[in-house]
N, C-alpha and C positions, 0 to 999 in steps of 0.2 A: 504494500500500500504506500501510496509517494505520504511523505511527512508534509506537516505545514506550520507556516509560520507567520504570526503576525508584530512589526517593528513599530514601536509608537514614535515618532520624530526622523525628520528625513534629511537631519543635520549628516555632517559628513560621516558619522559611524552608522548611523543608522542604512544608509546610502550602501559603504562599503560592506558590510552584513548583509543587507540584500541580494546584492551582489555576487557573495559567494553562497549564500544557502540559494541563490538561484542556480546558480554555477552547479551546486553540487545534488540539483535534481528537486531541494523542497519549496514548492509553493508558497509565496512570499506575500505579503501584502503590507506595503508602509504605508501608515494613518497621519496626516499631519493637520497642525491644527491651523497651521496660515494658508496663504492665498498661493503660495509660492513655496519650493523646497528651498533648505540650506540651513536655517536654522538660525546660528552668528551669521552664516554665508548668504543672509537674505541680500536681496537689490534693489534699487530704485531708480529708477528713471523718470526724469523730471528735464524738461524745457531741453531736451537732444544729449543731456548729458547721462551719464551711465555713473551710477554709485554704488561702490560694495559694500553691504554694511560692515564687516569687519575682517576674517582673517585674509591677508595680503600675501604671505612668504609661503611658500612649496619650499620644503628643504630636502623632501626624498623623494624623487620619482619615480625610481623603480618601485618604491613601493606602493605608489599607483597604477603602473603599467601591469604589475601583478593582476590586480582586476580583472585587466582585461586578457589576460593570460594565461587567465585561469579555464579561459574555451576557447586560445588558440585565437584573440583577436586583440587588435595593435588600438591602445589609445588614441594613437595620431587619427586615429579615424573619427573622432569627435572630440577632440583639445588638442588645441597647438600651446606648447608651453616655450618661453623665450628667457634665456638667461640676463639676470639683471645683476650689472656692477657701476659702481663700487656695488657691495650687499647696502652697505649701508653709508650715508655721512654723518658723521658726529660735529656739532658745533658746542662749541660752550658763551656764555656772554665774555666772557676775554678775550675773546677773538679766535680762542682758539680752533685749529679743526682737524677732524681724523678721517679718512677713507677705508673703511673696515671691509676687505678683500680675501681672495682666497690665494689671489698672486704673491707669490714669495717676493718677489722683489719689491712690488709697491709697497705691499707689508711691512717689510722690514724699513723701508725709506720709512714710510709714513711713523713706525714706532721711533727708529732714530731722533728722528725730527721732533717727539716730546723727549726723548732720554735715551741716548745711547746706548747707556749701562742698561737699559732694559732689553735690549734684542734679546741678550742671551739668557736672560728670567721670562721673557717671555719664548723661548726656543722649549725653556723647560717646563713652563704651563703648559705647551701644544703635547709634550710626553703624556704629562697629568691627564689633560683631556681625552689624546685619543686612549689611556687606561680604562678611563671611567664610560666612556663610548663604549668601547667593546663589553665591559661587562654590566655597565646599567641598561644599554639601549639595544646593542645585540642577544644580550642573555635575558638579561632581567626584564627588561621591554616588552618581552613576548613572553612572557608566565604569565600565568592569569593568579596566583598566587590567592587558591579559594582555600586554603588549610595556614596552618601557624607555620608547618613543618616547613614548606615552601619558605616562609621566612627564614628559618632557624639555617638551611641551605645557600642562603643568599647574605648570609652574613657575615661569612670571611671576606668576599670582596668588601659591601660595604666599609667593614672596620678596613681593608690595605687602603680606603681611598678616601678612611676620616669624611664618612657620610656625614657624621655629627657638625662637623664644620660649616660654616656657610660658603655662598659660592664666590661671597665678595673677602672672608677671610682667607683660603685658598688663592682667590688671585693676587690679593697682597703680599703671600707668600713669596710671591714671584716675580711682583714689578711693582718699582715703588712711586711712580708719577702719576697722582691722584687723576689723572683724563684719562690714562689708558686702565688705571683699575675701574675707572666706571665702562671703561668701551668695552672689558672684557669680561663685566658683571650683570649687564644691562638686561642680558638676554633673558633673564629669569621674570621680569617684568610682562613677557611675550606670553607666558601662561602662567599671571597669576601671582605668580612670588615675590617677595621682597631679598634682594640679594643680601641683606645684613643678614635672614634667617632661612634664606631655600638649601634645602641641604646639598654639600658642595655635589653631589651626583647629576646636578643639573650641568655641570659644567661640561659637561659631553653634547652639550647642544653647538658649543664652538665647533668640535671635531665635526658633528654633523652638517653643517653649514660649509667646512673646509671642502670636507667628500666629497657629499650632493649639489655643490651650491646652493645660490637663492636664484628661484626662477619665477614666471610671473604666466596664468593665463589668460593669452589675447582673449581682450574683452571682457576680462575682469575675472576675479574668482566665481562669480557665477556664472562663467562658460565651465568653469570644471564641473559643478557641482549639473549643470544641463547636462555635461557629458558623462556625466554618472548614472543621471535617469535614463539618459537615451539608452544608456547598457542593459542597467537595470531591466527595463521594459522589452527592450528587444530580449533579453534571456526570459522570457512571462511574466516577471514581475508588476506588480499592479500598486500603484502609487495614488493613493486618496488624500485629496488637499481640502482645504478648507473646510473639517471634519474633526474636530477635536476630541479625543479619548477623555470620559466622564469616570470610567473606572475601568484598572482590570478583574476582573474577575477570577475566582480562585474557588476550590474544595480542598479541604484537605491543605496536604503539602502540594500542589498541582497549581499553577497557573491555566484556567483552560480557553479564557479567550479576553476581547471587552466590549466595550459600551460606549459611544459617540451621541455626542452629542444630536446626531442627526435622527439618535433613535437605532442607527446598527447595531447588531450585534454581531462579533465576528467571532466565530472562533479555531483554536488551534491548537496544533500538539505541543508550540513551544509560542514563550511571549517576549519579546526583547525591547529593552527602553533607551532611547536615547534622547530624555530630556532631561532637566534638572533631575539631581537624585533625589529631594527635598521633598522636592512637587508630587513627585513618582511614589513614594513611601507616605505623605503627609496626606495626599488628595486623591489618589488613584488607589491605594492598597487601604481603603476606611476599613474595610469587611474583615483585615488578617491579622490578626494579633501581633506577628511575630513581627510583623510590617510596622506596628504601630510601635513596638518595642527599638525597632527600628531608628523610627522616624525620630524617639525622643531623643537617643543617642545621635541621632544627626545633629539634632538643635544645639548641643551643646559644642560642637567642634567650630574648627577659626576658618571664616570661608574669606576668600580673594575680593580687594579691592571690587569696585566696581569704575565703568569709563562714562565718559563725558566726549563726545564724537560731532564736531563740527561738520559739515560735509555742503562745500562751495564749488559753484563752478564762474570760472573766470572769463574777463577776454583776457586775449594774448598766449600766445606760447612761451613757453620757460625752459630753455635747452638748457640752461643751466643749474639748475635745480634736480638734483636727480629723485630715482622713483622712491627710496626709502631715507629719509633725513628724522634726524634726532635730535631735537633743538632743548640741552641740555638747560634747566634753571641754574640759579645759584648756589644752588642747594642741592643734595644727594642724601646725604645722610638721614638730616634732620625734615628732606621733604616726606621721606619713605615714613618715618614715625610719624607724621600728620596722619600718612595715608591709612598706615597698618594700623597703628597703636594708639592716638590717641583721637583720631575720626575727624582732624581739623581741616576743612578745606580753605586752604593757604593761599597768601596772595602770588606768591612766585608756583610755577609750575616746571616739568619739562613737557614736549610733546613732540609724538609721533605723526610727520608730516610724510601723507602718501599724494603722492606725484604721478600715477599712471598712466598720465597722456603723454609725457616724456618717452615709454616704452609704445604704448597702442594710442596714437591720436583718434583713434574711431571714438574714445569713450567720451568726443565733448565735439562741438559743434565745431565745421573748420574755423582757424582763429584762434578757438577758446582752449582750456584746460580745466581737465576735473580735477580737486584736492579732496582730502580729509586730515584733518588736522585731530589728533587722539592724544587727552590728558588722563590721566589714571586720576579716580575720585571716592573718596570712601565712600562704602556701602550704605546701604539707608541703615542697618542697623545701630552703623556709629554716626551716621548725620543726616537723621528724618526730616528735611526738611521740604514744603512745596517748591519741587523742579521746576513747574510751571513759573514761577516767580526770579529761581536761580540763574536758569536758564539763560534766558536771556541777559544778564548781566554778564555770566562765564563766557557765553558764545562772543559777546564783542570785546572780552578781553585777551580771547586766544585767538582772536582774528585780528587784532591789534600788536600783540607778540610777532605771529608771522609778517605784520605786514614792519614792524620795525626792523625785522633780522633780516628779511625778503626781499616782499613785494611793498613798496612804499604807497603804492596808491591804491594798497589792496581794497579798500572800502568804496573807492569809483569805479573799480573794475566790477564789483560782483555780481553774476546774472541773476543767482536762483544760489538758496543755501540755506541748511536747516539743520539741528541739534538731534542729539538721540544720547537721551540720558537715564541714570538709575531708573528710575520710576519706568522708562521705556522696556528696558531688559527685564524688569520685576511684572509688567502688563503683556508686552510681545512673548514675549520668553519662559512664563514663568519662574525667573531665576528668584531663587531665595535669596533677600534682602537686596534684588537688583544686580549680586555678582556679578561677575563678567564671566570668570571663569570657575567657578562653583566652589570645594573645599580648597584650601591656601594648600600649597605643596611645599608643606613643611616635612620632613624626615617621618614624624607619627602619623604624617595623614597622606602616607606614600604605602605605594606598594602595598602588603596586606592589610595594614590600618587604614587603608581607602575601600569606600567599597568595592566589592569585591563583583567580578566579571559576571558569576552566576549567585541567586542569593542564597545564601547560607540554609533557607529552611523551604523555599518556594524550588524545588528542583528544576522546575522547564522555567525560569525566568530567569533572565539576563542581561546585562546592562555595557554600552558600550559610550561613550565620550567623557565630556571633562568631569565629570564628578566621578567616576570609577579609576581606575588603573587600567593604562600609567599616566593620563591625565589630560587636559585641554592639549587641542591643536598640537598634540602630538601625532606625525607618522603613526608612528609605533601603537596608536592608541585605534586606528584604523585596520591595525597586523590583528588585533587579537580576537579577532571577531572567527579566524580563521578554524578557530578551537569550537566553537559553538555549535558547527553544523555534522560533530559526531555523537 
């Protein structure tokens, strides 16, 4: 008898799990509750311009092409992916700035040129890194780690690679000129963590950036996630939009189907969630005890920042501006404890400025340019206050920042532009308290102490993006979906 399967979220794990349990013969059907798949990866289009709502970087491709590999068909066949350099530019307000590459010689130019003495401290971080790569993201990446033991096995690496340490203690280890300890700390900010406390095991995100590059897909990250469904559907899978899951239903230890809003009911041999995990145990599992036992032990653990997402389209072209820029505040240390620790939304910022028309001019009218400009903002649980009201004051102080570091007459240039903030993520998204990226990926809330791939008491239910293991907008977090369909 063919199995079946129904995926609640058509975010990119839910997509990739489709995917392969189509691949591998069981009948599939993703239930989403917007107009549109992707999740973070939703879109908008507005007055000719194209806007992503959030994840930008591809750092593993093969590990998408797997996808479509998995029956003998080439992704190029629906996503053209384009390599984008520098990865990134770092500016700071001292003028200073970094070109963050995978080329050994710009590299090394570009570190000289803060501190010499640091090549060869930083020759001996790229060691460190690719250690902690090979066994956080090729080992450990791909366990689904549903038992303790799995932990208790994975904890010699841990301890050789001082997991306990942070990712920004670690790099200090090794270079002492406070720009490039941020340029090579930043990364943990990309899903979620504060580099004063992500455990240094993130630091393998360097190595994997070095590998795969950063790449980009023409027309935005939501041509990939379109090229997903298009796979999807063509192996039979069946993709229901604008359909929100009211509950899953369960007997027993059994997940056996759910309940839409629309009055469906669907059911199946197996149930796999890829929304909040919060939403998913708090709203969806009312009926299961163990869910509800659950949910209480969610409530009490430390979840990730939440964003504040400007998103502008210009006139003019910007050749020189490239597709990923890091427009560093004054602050580092002390803006991070605003953000994590003490919930203060602060007048200085940094912010993640994405450029995409610099790579695909398609995504803005000829002439113009699309931006989004991204500040990290506590969560509503450390700062409830009306967005409606905030909003607008943040929006034209971080459209004021880029236009002083930039674009000078950014506020005459602007066609069409609009915010997406907490409150957006907490209503669009379901995310518990607005998060961005759901539990903080601190050391206890990694690996087994994160939820775990399949639940602990619900046997056919299973869980795949940022709130489970191994975490937001990770590759790797797309790999383990591969375990589920035996």
């Amino acid at each position: 008898m063919t199995r079946s399967a129904i995926i609640v979220g058509a975010g990119f794990g839910g997509l990739a799990l489709g995917i392969r349990l189509q691949s591998a013969g069981v009948d599939t059907i993703i239930v989403e509750a917007r107009d549109k798949p992707g999740g973070r990866a939703y879109v908008w289009e507005r007055d000719g311009f194209t806007f992503d709502a959030g994840p930008t970087v591809i750092t593993d491709p093969p590990c998408l092409q797997e996808l479509w590999g998995l029956t003998g068909r080439d992704m190029a066949e629906d996503v053209t992916l384009a390599p984008v350099l520098p990865f990134y530019r770092l500016t700071w307000p001292d003028g200073t700035s970094f070109d963050y590459t995978n080329d050994d010689s710009v590299l090394m130019a570009e570190i000289a040129k803060l501190n010499p003495e640091d090549v060869a401290g930083y020759r001996k971080f790229l060691d460190y890194s690719a250690g902690v790569y090979k066994e956080g993201y090729e080992k450990l990446g791909h366990v689904a780690f549903l038992d303790f033991a799995s932990m208790i096995k994975a904890a010699p690496a841990l301890a050789k690679y001082q997991a306990w340490r942070s990712v920004y203690s670690i790099v200090s280890s090794f270079v002492k000129d406070e720009h490039l300890r941020q340029a090579l700390s930043f990364h943990t900010l990309l899903v979620g963590g504060n580099p004063m406390t992500t455990s240094a095991i993130y630091a393998l995100i360097h190595q994997l950036e070095r590998d795969g590059g950063v790449w980009f897909a023409m027309g935005g990250t939501n041509k990939l996630i379109a090229g997903m469904v298009t796979h999807f559907e063509r192996l039979g899978g069946v993709l229901k939009l604008n359909d929100s899951v009211t509950s899953i239903e369960t007997l027993g230890d059994k997940a056996t189907g759910v309940i839409t809003a629309s009055g469906w009911e669907g059911k199946a041999d197996m149930v796999a969630c890829n929304g909040d995990v919060m939403h998913i145990y708090r709203d969806l599992l009312k009926t299961s005890r163990s869910a509800q036992r659950r949910k209480a032990k969610l409530e009490r653990k430390r979840y990730s920042p939440s964003l504040f997402v400007v998103h502008f389209g210009i006139k003019g072209t910007w050749p020189g501006i490239p597709h990923h820029m890091i427009l560093f505040g004054p602050r580092y240390k002390g803006l991070l404890a605003d953000l994590y620790d003490t919930g203060i939304l602060p007048e200085d910022f940094s912010i993640y400025l994405h450029h995409p028309t610099v790579t695909d001019p398609s995504m803005a009218p000829e002439g113009h340019s699309t931006f989004y400009a991204l500040a990290p903002v506590p969560h509503l649980g450390k700062f409830p206050v009306d967005w409606a009201e905030i909003g607008p004051i943040l929006e034209k102080r971080i459209l004021d920042e880029v236009g002083r570091r930039l674009i000078p007459d950014i506020h005459e240039r602007i066609v069409t532009k609009f915010h997406y903030a907490p409150s957006d993520f907490a209503h669009d998204l379901n995310a518990h308290l607005g998060s961005a990226f759901s539990l903080e990926p601190i050391l206890t809330q990694s690996a087994w102490f994160r939820v775990h791939n399949r639940d602990d008491d619900i046997s056919n239910l299973y869980f795949v993006g940022a709130g489970t293991h191994p975490g937001p907008e990770s590759p790797a977090s797309w790999e383990v979906p591969r375990r589920l369909r035996h």
